[in-house]
N, C-alpha and C positions, 0 to 999 in steps of 0.2 A: 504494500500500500504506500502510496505517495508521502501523503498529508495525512496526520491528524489535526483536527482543529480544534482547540483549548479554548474553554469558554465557564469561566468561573460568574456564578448568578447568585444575588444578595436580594432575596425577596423582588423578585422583577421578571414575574412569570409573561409577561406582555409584553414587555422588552426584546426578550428569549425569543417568542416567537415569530415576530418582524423577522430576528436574524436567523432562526430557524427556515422560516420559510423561503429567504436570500440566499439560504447554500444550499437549499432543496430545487434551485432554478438555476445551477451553477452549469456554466458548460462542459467544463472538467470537472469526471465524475471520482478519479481515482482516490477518492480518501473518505476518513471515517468522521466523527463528529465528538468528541467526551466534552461532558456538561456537569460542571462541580458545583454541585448546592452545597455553600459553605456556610450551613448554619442557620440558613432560611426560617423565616416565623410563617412565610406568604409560598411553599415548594411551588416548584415547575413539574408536577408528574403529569399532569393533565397535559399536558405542552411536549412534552418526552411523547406519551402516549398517540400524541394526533401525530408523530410526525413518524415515530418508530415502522411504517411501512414506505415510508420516501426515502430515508436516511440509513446509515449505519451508525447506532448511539449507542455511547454507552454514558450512563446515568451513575456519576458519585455522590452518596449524600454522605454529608460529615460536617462536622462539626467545625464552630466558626475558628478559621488561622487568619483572615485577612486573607488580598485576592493573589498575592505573591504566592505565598506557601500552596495554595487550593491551587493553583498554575502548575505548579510543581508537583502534589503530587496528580492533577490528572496528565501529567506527560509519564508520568512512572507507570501508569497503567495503558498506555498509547500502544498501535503498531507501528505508525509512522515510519518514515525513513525522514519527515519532516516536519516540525510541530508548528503550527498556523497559531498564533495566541491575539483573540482577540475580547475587546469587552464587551458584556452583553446589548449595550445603547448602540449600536453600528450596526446596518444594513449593507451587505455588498451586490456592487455590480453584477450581473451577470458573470463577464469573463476577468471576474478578480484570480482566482485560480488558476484561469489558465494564462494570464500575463504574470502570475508568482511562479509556474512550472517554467515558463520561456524564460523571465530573468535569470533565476536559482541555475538552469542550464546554460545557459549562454554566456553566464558572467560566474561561474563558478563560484556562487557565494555558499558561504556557511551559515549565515543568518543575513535578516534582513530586517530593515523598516520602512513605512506604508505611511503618507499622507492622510489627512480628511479635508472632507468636503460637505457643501449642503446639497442636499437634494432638491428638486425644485418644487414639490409638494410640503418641503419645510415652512413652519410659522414665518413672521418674520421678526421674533427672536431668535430663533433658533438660526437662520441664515446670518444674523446680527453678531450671534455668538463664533459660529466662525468666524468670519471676515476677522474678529477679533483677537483670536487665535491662528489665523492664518498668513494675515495680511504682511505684506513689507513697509505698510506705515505705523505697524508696533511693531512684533517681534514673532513675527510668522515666518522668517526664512528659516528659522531654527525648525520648524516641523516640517518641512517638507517640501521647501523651495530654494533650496541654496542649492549654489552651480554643483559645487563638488558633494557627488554621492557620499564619496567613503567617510567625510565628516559628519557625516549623518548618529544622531543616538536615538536610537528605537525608541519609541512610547507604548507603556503596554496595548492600547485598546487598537494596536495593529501590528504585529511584529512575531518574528518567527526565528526556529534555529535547527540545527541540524538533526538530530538525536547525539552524535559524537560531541558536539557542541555540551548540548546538556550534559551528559553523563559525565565531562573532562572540568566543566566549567560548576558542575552541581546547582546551576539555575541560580533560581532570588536566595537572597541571603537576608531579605528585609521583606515585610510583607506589605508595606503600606506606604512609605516614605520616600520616594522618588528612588524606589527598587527596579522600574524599569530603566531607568540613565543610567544606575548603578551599576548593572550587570549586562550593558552594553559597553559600556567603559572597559569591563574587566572583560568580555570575549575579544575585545580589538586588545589590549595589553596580551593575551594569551596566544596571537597571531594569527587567530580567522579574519577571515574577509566578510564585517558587517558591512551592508551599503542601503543607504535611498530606494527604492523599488518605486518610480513615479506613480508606474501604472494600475499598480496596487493599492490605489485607494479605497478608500469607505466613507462611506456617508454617515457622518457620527452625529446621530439624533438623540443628544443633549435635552433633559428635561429639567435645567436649571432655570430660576427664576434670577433677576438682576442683584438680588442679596446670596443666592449661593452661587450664583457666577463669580461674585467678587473674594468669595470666601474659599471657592476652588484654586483663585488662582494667588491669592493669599499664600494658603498650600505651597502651589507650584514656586512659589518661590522661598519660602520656607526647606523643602524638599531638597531644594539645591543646594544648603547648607549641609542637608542629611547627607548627600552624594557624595560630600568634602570631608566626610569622615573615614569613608574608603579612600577617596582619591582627593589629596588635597589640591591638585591641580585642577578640578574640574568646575570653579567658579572664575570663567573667564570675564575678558570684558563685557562682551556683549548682554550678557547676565544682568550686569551693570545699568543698562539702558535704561530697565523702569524706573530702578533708583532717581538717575537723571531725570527723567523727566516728570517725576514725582517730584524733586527740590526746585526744579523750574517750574513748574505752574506755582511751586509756595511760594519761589523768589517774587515774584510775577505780583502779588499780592504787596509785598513790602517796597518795592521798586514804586509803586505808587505815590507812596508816602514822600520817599528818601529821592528818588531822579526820574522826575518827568519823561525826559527822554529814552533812557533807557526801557521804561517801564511801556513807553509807547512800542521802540524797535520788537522787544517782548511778545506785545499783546500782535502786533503784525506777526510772528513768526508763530503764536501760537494758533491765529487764527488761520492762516496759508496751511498749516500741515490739519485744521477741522476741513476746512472746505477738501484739499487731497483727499482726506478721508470719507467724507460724505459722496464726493465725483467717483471715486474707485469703486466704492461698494454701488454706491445705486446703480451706475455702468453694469459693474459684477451682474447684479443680481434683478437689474431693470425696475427698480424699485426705489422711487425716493424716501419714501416711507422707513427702506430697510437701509438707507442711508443715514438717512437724521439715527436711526435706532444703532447704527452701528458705530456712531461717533459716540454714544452713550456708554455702547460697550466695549470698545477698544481705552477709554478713561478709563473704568473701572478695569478693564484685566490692565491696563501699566501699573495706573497707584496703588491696586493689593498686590502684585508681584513686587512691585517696587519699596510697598512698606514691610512684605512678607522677608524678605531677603534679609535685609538691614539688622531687622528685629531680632530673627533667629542667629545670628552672626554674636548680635550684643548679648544674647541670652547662652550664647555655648562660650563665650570668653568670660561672661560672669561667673560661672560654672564651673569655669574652670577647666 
């Protein structure tokens, strides 16, 4: 068998089945399906059950580790020759599979990671939320649009590895703290060939609202501290950028006060990268509506990555 595909589920039996029914329409058929209820109050057996005559599933129930560990152990129970790991809020394309069999072959990788995207039946928060996570007018090159593949660090909720991979590398080490960068890091130090997979996108159908948007990506920068406990080299500049522009909108406020001018050049540079932002997305997505809405949300994912970062930095030197 090709692929297995790892799919760890936290009371989110409806979720499950959007992406159940996504690799039940796949066009490459060679792979199986395992599905870890890690602890569930709300199971997926009903969901298992509709789909166990389309699919090849196998069903782990167990108890709650976080979605790292439950990753891990449904690849120890896998046939794969290749483990597909993705989150249960992501619907795939059609020929996701089979542009992950052509790369994986063609470019002889060991593991891989996958983009997202909106679909176009998405709200338009949810198309807002990407753009926000996507875009190059915050900090979307890092998920999935920077030139060079092999700089690529996988995101769990699309990302894959060999089986020789896992077995040599023994998977997450962290279950919940920015464990997928973590152990992308450590399979490129171990000298597989992770990369980009353009093609292998998904459409990651996000049911956050604008307070747990901000609070995910909060996290996400939080997370990035956690990563620097393995690898202290792994909070680069570019990391850096929300921070930035987190103290530039505060500056922006006191500059009023203290230099007229300056506080004017400011408010032009801050308004020049709204409007960019508002032009790109609505363009994107043919929707003003989801323009205005995604300048909303590209502020909120800078300033809680931005203040997430910082924080967690002052709180592990305090610490000691």
């Amino acid at each position: 068998m090709k692929f297995s595909v790892i799919i760890p589920v936290f009371n989110r039996p409806d979720e499950l089945r959007e992406l159940l029914h996504s690799l039940s329409n796949q066009s490459f058929t060679d792979f199986e399906v395992v599905v870890i209820e890690d602890g569930s109050t709300i199971d997926s057996s009903d969901v298992i059950t509709r789909f166990e005559t389309r699919l090849q599933i196998q069903y782990l129930v167990q108890q709650n580790t976080g979605q790292g560990f439950a990753r891990n152990n449904g690849m120890k129970i896998s046939n794969g020759e290749f483990f597909v790991i993705l989150d249960s809020d992501v619907i795939l394309p059609k020929d996701y599979l089979q542009h992950l069999a052509s790369a994986i072959e063609s470019r002889e990788l060991d593991a891989f990671g996958g983009p997202d995207a909106a679909d176009q039946d998405f709200s338009g928060l949810q198309k807002a939320m990407d753009f926000a996570m996507t875009s190059f007018w915050t900090t979307g090159g890092i998920r999935g649009k920077m030139k060079d593949p092999a700089k690529y660090q996988a995101r769990g909720f699309n990302m894959g590895v060999s089986r020789k991979v896992f077995e040599t590398t023994a998977g997450f080490v962290d279950p919940n703290q920015g464990e997928d960068i973590e152990w992308s890091i450590r399979i490129k130090k171990a000298g597989y060939k992770l990369e980009l997979v353009k093609d292998a996108f998904v459409y990651h159908k996000r049911k956050n609202t604008l307070r747990s948007f901000a609070k995910q990506a909060f996290s996400f920068g939080r997370n990035r501290v956690n990563v620097s406990r393995f690898h202290p080299g792994a909070i680069k500049l570019v990391h850096w950028l929300p921070t930035a522009f987190l103290l530039f909108c505060l500056t922006i406020l006191f500059l009023f006060f203290i230099n007229k001018p300056l506080f004017q050049l400011s408010i032009g540079v801050f308004i020049t990268w709204s409007v960019c932002v508002v032009i790109s997305s609505a363009g994107q997505n043919k929707s003003a509506k989801v323009g205005v809405l995604s300048w909303f949300t590209s502020v909120l994912q800078l300033w809680s990555y931005g203040l997430g970062l910082p924080l967690e930095l002052l709180r592990k030197y305090v610490k000691g």
